[in-house]
RODO-2510 file (C-alpha; in nm, 4 decimals, decimal comma):
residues 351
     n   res          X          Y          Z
     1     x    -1,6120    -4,2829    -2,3753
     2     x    -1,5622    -4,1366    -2,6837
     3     x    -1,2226    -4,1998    -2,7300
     4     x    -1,2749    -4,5263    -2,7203
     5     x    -1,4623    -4,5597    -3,0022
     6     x    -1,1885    -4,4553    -3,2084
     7     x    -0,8605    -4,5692    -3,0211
     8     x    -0,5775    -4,7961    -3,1135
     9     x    -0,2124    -4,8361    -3,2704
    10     x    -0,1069    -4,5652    -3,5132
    11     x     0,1134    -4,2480    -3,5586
    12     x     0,2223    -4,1641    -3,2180
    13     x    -0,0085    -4,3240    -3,0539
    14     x    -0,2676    -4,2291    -3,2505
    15     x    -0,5147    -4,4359    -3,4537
    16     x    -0,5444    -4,3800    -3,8278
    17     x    -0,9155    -4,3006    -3,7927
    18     x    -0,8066    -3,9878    -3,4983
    19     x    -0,5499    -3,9153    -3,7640
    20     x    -0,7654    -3,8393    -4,0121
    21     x    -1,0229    -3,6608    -3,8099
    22     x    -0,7299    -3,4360    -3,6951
    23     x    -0,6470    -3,3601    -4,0286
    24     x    -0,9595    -3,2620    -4,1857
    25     x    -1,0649    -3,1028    -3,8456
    26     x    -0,7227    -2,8670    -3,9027
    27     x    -0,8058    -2,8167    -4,2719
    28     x    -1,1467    -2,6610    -4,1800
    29     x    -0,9528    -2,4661    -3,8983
    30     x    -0,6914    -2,3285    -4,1517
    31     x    -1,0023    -2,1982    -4,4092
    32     x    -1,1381    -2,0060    -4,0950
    33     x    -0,8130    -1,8812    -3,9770
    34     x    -0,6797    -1,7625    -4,3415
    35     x    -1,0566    -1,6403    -4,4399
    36     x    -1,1592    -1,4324    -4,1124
    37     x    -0,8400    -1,3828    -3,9228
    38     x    -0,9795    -1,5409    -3,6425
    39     x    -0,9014    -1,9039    -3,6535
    40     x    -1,1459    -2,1963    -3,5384
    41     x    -0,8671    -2,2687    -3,2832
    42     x    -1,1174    -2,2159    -3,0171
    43     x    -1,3369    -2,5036    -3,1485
    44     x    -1,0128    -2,7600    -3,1132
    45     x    -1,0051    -2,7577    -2,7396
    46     x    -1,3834    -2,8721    -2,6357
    47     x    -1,3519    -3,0848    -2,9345
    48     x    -1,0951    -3,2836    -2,7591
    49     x    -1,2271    -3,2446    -2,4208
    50     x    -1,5736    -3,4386    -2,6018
    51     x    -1,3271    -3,7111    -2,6958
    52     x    -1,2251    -3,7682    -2,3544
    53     x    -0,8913    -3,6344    -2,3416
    54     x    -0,7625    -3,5242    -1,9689
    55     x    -0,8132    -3,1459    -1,9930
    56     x    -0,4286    -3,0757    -1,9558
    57     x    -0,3842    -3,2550    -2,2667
    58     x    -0,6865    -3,0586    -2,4687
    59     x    -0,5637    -2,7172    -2,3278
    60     x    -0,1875    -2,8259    -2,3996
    61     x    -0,2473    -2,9688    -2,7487
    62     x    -0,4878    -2,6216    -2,8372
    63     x    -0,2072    -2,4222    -2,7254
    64     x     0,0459    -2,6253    -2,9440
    65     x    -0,1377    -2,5754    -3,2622
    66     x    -0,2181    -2,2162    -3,2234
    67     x     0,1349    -2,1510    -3,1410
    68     x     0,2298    -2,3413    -3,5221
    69     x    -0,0622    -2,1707    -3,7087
    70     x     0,0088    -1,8196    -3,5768
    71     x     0,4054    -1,8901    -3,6553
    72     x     0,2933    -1,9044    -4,0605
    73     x     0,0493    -1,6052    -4,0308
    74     x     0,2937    -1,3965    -3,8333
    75     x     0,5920    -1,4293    -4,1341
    76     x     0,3138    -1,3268    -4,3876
    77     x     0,2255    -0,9771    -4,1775
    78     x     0,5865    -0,9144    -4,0666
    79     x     0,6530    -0,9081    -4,5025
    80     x     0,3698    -0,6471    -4,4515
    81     x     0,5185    -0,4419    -4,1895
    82     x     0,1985    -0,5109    -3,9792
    83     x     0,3600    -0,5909    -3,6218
    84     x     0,4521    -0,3636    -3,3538
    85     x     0,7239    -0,5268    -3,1871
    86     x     0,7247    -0,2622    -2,9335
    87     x     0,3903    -0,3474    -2,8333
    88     x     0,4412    -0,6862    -2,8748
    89     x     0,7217    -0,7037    -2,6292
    90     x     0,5299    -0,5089    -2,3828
    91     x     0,2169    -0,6907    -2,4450
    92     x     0,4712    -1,0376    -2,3400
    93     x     0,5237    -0,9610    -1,9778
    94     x     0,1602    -0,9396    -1,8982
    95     x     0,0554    -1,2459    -2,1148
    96     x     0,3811    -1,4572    -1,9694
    97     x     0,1730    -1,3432    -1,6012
    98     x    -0,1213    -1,4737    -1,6907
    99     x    -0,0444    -1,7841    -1,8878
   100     x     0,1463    -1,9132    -1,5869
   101     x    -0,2048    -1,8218    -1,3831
   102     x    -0,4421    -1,9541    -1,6376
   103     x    -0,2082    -2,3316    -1,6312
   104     x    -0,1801    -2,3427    -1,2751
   105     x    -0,5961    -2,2734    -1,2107
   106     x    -0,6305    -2,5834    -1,4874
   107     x    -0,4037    -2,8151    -1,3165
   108     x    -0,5997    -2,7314    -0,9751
   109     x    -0,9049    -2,7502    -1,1368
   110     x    -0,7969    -3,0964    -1,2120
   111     x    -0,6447    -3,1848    -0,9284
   112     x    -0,9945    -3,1440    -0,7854
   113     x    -1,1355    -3,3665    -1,0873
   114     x    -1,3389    -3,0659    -1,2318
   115     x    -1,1339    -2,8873    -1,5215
   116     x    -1,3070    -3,0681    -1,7709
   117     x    -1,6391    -2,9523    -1,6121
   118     x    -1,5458    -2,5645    -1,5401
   119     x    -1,3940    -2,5500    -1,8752
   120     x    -1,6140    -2,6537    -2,0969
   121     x    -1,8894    -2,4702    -1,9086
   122     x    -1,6538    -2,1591    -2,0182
   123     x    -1,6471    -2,2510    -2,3535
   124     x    -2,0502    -2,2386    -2,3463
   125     x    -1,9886    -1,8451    -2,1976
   126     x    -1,7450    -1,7507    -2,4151
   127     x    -1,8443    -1,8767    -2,7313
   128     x    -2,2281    -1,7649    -2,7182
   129     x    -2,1355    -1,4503    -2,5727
   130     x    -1,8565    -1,4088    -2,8773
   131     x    -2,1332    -1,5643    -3,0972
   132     x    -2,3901    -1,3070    -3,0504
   133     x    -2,1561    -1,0170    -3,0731
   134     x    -2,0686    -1,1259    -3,3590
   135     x    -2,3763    -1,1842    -3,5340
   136     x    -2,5573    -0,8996    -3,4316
   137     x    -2,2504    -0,7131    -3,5774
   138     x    -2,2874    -0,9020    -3,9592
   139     x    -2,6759    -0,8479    -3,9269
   140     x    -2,5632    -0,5044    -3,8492
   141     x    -2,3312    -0,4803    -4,1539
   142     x    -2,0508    -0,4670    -3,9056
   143     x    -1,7669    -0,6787    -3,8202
   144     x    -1,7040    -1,0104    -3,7167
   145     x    -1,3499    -1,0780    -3,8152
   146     x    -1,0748    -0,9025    -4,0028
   147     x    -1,2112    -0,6056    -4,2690
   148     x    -0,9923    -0,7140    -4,5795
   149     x    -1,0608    -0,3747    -4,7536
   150     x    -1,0155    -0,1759    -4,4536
   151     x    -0,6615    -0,3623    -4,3690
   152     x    -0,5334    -0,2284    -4,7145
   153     x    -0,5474     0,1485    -4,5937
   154     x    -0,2353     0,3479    -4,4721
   155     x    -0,1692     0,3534    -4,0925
   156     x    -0,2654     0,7286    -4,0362
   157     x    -0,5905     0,7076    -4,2031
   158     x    -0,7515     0,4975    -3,9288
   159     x    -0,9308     0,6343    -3,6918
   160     x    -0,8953     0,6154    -3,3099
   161     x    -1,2110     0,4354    -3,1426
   162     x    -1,3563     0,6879    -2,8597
   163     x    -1,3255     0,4301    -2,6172
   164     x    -0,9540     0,4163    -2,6787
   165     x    -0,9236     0,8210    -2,6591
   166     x    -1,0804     0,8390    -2,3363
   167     x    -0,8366     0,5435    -2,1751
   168     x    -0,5133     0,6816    -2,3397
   169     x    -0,6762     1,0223    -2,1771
   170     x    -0,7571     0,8737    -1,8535
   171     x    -0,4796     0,6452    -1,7766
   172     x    -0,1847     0,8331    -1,8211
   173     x     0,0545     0,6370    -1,5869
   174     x     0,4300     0,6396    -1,6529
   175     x     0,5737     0,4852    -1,8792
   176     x     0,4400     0,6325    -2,1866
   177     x     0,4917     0,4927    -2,4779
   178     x     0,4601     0,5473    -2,8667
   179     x     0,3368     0,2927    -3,0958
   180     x     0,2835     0,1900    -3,4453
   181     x     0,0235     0,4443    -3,6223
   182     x     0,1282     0,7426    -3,4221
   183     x    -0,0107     0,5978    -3,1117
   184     x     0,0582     0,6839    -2,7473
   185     x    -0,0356     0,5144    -2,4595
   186     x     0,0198     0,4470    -2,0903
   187     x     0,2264     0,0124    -2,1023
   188     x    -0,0228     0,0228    -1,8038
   189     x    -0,3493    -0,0243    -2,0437
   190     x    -0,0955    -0,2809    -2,2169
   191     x    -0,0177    -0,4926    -1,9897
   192     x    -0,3738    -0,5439    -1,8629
   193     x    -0,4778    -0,6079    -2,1706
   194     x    -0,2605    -0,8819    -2,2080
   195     x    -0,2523    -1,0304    -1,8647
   196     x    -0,6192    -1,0757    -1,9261
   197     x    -0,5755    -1,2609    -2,2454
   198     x    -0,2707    -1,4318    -2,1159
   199     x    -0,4541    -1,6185    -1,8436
   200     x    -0,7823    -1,6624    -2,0959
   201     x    -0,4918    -1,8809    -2,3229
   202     x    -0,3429    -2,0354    -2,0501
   203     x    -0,6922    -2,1456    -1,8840
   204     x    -0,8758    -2,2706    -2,2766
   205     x    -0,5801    -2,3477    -2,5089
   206     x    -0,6574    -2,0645    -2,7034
   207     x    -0,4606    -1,8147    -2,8658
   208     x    -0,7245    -1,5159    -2,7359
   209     x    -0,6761    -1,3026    -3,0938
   210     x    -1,0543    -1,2885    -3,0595
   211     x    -1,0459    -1,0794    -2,7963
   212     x    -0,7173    -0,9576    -2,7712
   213     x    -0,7042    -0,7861    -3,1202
   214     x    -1,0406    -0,6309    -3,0740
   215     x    -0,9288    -0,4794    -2,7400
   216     x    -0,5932    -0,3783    -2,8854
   217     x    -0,8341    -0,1584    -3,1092
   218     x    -1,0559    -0,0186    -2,8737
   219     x    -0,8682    -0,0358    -2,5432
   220     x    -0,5322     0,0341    -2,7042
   221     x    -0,6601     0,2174    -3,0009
   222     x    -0,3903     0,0670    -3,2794
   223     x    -0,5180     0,0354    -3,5831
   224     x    -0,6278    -0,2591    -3,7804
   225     x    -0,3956    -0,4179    -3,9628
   226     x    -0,0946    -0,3584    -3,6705
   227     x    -0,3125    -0,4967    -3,4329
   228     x    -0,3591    -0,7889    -3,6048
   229     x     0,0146    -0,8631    -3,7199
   230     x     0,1083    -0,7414    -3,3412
   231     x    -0,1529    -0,9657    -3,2180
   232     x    -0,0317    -1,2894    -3,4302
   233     x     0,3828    -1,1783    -3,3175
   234     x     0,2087    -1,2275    -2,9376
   235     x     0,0733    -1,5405    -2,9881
   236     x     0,3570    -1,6895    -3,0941
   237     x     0,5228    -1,6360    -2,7965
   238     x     0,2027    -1,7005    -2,5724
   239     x     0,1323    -2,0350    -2,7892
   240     x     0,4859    -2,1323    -2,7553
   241     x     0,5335    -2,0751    -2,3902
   242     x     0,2059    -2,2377    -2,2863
   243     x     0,3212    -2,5326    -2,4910
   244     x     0,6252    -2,5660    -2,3293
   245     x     0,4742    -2,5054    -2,0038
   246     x     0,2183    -2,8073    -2,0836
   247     x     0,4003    -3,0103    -2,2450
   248     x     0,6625    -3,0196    -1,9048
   249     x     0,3736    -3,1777    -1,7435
   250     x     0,2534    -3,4249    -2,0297
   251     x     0,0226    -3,1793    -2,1846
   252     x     0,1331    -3,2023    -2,5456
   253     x     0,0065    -3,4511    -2,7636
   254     x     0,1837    -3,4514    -3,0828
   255     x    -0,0570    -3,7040    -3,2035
   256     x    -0,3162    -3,4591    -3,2048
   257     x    -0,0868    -3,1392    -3,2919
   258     x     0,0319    -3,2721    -3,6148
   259     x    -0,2078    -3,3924    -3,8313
   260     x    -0,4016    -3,0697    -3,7036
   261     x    -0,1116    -2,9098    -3,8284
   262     x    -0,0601    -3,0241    -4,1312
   263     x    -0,4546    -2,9812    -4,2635
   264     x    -0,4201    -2,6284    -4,1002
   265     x    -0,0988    -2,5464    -4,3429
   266     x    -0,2976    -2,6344    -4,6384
   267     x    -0,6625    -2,4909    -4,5479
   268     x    -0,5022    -2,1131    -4,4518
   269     x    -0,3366    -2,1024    -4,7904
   270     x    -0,7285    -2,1125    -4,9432
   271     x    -0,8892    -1,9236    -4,7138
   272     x    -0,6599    -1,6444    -4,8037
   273     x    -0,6764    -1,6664    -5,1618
   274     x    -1,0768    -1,6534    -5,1061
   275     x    -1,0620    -1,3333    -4,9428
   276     x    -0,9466    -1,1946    -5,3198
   277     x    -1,2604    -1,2668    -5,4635
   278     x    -1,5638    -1,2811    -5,1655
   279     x    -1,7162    -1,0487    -4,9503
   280     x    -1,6512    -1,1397    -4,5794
   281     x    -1,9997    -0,9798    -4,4539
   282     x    -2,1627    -1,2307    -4,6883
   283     x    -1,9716    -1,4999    -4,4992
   284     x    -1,9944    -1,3319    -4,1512
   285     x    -2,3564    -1,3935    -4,0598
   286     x    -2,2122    -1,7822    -4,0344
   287     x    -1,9391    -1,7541    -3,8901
   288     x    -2,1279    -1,6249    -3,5560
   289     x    -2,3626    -1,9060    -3,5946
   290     x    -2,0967    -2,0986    -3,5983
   291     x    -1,9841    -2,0221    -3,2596
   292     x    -2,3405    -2,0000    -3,1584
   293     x    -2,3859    -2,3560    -3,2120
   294     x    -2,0709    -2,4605    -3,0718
   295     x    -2,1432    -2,2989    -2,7200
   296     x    -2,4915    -2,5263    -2,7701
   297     x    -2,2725    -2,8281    -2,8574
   298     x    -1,9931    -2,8081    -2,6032
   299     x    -2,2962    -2,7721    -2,3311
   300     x    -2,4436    -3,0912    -2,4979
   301     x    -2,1201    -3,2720    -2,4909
   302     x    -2,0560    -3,2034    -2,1067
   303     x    -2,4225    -3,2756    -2,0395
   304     x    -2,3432    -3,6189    -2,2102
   305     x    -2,0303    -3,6986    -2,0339
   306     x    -2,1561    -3,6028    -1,6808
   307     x    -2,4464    -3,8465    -1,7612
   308     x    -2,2610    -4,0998    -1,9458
   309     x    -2,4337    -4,0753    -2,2276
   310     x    -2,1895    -4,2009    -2,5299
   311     x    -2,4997    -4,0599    -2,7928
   312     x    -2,5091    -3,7109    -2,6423
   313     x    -2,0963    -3,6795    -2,6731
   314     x    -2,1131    -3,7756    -2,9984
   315     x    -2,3819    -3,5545    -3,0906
   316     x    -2,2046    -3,2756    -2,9161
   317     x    -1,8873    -3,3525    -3,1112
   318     x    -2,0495    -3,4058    -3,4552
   319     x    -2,2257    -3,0291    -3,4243
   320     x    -1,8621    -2,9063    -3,3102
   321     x    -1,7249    -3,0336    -3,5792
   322     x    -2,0219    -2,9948    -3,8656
   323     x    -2,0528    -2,6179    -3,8192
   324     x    -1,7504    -2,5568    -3,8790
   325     x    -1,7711    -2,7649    -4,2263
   326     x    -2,0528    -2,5688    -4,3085
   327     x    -1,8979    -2,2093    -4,2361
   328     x    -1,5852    -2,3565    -4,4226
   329     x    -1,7862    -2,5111    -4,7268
   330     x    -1,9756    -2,1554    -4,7267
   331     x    -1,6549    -2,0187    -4,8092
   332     x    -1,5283    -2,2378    -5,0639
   333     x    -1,8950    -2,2660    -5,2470
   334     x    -1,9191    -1,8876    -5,2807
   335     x    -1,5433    -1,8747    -5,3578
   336     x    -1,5963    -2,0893    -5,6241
   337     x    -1,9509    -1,9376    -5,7135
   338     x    -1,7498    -1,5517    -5,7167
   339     x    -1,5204    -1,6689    -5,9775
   340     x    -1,7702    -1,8801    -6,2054
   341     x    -1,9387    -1,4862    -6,2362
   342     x    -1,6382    -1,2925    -6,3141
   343     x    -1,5120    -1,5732    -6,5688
   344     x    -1,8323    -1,5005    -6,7296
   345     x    -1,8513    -1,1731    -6,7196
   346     x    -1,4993    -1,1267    -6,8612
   347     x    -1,6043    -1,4078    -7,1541
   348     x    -1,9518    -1,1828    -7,2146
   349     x    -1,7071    -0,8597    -7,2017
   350     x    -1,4600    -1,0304    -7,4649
   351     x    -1,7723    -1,1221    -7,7068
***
C-alpha cells in the first residue's frame, strides 16, 4: 500500500521521489557503516518490506547493497593488512551452505505467502535482542561497534577472549589450522560459525558482520581489527553470491540498489573521517536505541500491513527511517561540535 503512494515512471523503474528516498536512506547507511563498522544495512531490508516490496526483492536488493558497500570497506582494510584470507576462504564454504539454505527457506516461505510475515517478525528478534546487547554494553562503557583506538594496536597484543580458549581447547577436530594473530583453531569452529551467518544473510539480506565479527572474536578468538577486515573480505563474497543467487530469480532491484549505493559511497567517506575526532562510546548509547526502535517499528509496520492500515506502515517506515537520521545527525553534530573545541583551543593556545 505503501508503494503506491510513491510509484511511477523514473530511473529503472523507479520514481524520482523512491529515488531520492534511496539515496538519502544510503547516505545515512554509509555514516553508520564508516562511523561504527557495523553498517545500517540491516535497517534497508524491513524498510523495503514496509514499502511493499515482494520479500525476494527486499532480501535480494539488501544483499546487493551490502555486497557494494563491503567491496569499498574491504580495499581500505586489505591496504591495512587486516584480512585473513585463510580464514576467509574457510569461513566461504560454510557461508556458501547456508546462503543457499537461508534463499531457499525465503522462497518457501513465500511460496506459502508468509515471508514477509516470518521475516519481519525476525527482524523484531534480532534487532531488539542486538539492541539491548548493545546498549547495555555503551551504558556499561563497553562496546557496541568497532573500538577505533583498540583497532590501532599490534596483532599480538590482543588478548584471547576465554570463551574462545576454551573452544579452540575443546574442539580440537582435524584440520587445524593457524591464523592471523598467532591463532590456532579447529576449520570445524569455522565453518559453523559461518554456516550460521551464511543462512542468517541468505534468510534477511544482511551481510551478518554484526554477529559474525563478534563471534569471530569470541568463538574464533582473532583479534579485532583481522576480524573485521576478514569479516568485510567474507561478505563480499556472501553479498555477491546471494545477489546473484536472487537476482536469477528476479530478486535484484537495481532501482533500489543504486541510488542506495551511491548515498552509501558518499556517507562512509564521513563517517570515517568522524571517527578522527569523536568518541564512539559517546555515540554508542544511540546507536542501540537505534536498533531498539527499529525492532518496535518493523513490528508496527507488519502490524499495519496485516491490518491494512496505510497510517501504521507509514508510521512504521518513518521511525525506520528517522532513527537512523538521528543516530547519523548525532554523529555529524558532535563531529562538527569536536572540531569547533579543538579549533578553539588551538586559537586560545596560539594567543
Amino acid at each position: 500500500m505503501l508503494g503506491s503512494l510513491l510509484s511511477g515512471p523514473g530511473f529503472l523503474g523507479t520514481s524520482p521521489e523512491m529515488l531520492a528516498l534511496f539515496a538519502g536512506f544510503g547516505l545515512v547507511v554509509g555514516v553508520l557503516f564508516g562511523f561504527f563498522g557495523m553498517g545500517g544495512s540491516f535497517l534497508v531490508t524491513p524498510a523495503l518490506l514496509m514499502l511493499d516490496y515482494p520479500a525476494p526483492v527486499a532480501v535480494g536488493s539488501g544483499m546487493a547493497f551490502v555486497f557494494g558497500t563491503a567491496v569499498i570497506a574491504t580495499l581500505k582494510h586489505h591496504d591495512l593488512g587486516q584480512v585473513d584470507y585463510k580464514l576467509g576462504v574457510i569461513m566461504i564454504t560454510g557461508t556458501t551452505i547456508g546462503i543457499e539454505a537461508g534463499r531457499a527457506s525465503v522462497y518457501y516461505l513465500e511460496s506459502l505467502g508468509l515471508a514477509g510475515g516470518v521475516i519481519s517478525v525476525a527482524y523484531v528478534v534480532l534487532l531488539g535482542g542486538v539492541g539491548a546487547m548493545v546498549t547495555r554494553d555503551a551504558l556499561n562503557g563497553g562496546g557496541g561497534g568497532v573500538d577505533h583506538e583498540t583497532a590501532d594496536k599490534d596483532l599480538d597484543e590482543y588478548e584471547i577472549p576465554e570463551i574462545a580458549k576454551k573452544i579452540q581447547q575443546t574442539v580440537r577436530i582435524p584440520p587445524m589450522v593457524t591464523l592471523r594473530g598467532d591463532v590456532r583453531v579447529s576449520a570445524w569452529v569455522i565453518t559453523a560459525v559461518a554456516f550460521a551467518t551464511g543462512v542468517l544473510s541468505g534468510f534477511l539480506g544482511v551481510g551478518g558482520g554484526f554477529i559474525r565479527m563478534p563471534a569471530m572474536i569470541y568463538a574464533i578468538g582473532v583479534p579485532v581489527p583481522v576480524a573485521v577486515g576478514t569479516d568485510l573480505f567474507e561478505i563480499v563474497f556472501s553479498g555477491g553470491l546471494g545477489s546473484y543467487l536472487y537476482g536469477q530469480g528476479g530478486g535484484v532491484n537495481l532501482g533500489i540498489v543504486v541510488p542506495l549505493l551511491f548515498g552509501s559511497a558518499l556517507g562512509a567517506r564521513v563517517g570515517s573521517a568522524a571517527t578522527a575526532v569523536v568518541d564512539a562510546d559517546e555515540i554508542k548509547v544511540y546507536f542501540g536505541g537505534m536498533l531498539l526502535v527499529g525492532s518496535v517499528a518493523v513490528g508496527i509496520g507488519e502490524v499495519g500491513s496485516y491490518l491494512g492500515n496505510a497510517t501504521l506502515e507509514l508510521l512504521g517506515l518513518v521511525l525506520v527511517i528517522g532513527a537512523a537520521v538521528v543516530v547519523a545527525f548525532a554523529v555529524l553534530y558532535t563531529t562538527v561540535t569536536s572540531l569547533r573545541v579543538t579549533r578553539q583551543q588551538q586559537t586560545s593556545t596560539a594567543d
